[in-house]
N, C-alpha and C positions, 0 to 999 in steps of 0.2 A: 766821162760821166756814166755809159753804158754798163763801162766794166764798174767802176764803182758801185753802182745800183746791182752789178751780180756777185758783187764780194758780200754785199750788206745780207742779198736773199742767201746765200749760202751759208754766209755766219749764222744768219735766223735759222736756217733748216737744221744746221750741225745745233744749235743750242736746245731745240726740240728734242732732235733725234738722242742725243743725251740726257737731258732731262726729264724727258715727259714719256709716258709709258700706255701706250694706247689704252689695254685694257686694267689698267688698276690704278688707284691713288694713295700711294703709300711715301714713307718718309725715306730716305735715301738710305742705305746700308754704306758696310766698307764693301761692295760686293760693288753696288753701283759706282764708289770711286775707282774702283780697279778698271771696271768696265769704259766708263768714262773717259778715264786717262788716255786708257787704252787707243780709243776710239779719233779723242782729240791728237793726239801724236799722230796716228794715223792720216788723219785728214789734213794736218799741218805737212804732212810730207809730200801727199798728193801731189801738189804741182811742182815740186823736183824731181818726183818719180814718174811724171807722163802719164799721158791720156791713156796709152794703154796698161797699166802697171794695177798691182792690188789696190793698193792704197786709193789709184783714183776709181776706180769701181767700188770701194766701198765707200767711199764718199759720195759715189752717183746714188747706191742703196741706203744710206743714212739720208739723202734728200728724200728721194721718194718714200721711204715709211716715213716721211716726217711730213708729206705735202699731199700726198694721196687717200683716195678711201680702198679703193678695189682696181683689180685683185694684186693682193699682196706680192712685192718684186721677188721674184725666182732667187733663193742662195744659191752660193755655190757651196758643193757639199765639197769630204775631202779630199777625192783625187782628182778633181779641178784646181784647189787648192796647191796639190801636190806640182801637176803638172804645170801650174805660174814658176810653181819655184823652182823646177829644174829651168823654164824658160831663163829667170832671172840668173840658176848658177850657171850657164853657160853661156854666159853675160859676163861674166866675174871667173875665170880662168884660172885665176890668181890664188882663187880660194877655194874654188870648186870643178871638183870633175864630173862633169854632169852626167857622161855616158855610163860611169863608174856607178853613178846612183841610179841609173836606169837598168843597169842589165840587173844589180840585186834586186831591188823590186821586180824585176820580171821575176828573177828565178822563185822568191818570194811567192809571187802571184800563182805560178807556174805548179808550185809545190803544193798551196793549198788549194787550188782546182784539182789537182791531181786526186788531193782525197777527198774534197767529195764528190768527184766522178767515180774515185770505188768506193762510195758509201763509209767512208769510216770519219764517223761524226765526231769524235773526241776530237780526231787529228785534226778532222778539218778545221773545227770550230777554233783551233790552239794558232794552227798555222794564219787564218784568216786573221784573225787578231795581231800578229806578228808581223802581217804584211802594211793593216792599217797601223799601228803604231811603227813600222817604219817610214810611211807615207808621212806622218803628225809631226814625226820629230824631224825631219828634213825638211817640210814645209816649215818648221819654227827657226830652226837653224840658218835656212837660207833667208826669209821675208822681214824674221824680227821677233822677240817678243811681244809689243805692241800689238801686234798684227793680232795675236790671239786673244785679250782682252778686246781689240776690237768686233772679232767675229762674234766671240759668246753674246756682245754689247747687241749687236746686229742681229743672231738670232733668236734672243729675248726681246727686241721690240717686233722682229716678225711675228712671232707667236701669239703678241700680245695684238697686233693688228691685224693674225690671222683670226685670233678670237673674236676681236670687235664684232669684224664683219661675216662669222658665220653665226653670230648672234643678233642678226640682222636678216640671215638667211632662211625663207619658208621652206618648212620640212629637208630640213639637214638633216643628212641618213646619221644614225649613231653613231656610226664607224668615223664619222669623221669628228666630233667629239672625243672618241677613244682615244683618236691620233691626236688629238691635239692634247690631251691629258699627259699622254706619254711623251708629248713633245717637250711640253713643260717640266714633268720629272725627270727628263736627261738633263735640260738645260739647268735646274739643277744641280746635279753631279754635276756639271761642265762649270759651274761659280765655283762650288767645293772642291776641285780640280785648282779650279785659276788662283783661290784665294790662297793654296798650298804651294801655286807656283809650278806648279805641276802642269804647265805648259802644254806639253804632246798630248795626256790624255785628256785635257780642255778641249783642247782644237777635233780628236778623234770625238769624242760623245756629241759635241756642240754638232758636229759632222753630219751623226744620224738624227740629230731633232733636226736639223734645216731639211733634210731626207722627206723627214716626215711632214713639215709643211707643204715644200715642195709637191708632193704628195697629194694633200687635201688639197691645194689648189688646182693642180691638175685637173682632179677629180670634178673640180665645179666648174670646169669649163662647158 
């Protein structure tokens, strides 16, 4: 009976968390079916992939924006993301060389610290990009497709529940307004990403608006 009564709150929470949008009321797009799918496949997989695995942490974050007011649950941005997935390829042997994807990201990493430790911004800004799109598309590679409809899913209702409540909040500094504008025009890009299919650079933008939530929340600790 116990567990039945926590399958029923959990369906309840995932049917929120996909349908209902904290801060806005609008009619559903093909944006939100992408997202949605995304999100339910996700959560449907949760208890084959373990308590500790993606899948069931974003099913713990799709409850709590769906049951909570404050403060909005922490994303994970993407080389959290990244580093699940070498956990899970070195798990899977079979198909992945996890150390193999760990030392080129390092070298990766290594290269674009390098320049802008000497200041040369073109490179860096070329290389740093090079290193997060190797992070986006290995995290897609190894966790799923899915996976990244369900983050966009995820950090468009954070933003919208990060709204809610700082539109609740007396004397919110501007800057965290800004953030939250900017947070919303990447996620954005990161629909226009996903609805193209365009997977990697979904999960990389969706990356830095959870950044930015993360961010204002912080802040109002």
């Amino acid at each position: 009976m116990i567990r039945h009564r926590q399958k029923i709150r959990m369906l309840t929470a995932t049917a929120l968390a996909m349908g209902v949008s904290a801060g806005c009321d609008r009619s559903p797009t093909a944006l939100d079916a992408v997202q949605r799918d995304g999100l339910r496949q996700v959560i449907e997989a949760a208890g084959a992939a373990g308590a500790n695995s993606v899948e069931s942490d974003f099913r713990g974050l799709a409850w709590r924006l769906a049951t909570i007011v404050e403060p909005t649950p922490r994303l994970p941005v993407l080389e959290e993301l990244f580093d699940r997935a070498i956990e899970r390829a070195a798990l899977q042997p079979d198909r992945f060389n996890d150390e193999s994807i760990r030392s080129e990201h390092r070298q990766l990493a290594d290269q674009a610290w390098a320049a802008v430790a000497a200041g040369e911004q073109d490179e860096a800004d070329g290389a740093l990009t090079v290193a997060r799109t190797f992070m986006a598309s290995h995290a897609i590679e190894v966790l799923g497709e899915p996976v990244a409809a369900a983050y966009v899913a995820l950090v468009g209702l954070a933003i919208d529940h990060a709204g809610a409540r700082l539109s609740t909040v007396e004397r919110t500094p501007p800057r965290a307004f800004r953030m939250l504008a900017s947070a919303r025009n990447l996620h954005g890009d990161a629909g226009e990403a996903l609805m193209s299919a365009d997977y990697t650079r979904a999960v990389d933008i969706a990356g830095h608006a959870a950044g930015l939530i993360n961010a204002i929340e912080a802040a109002g600790r």
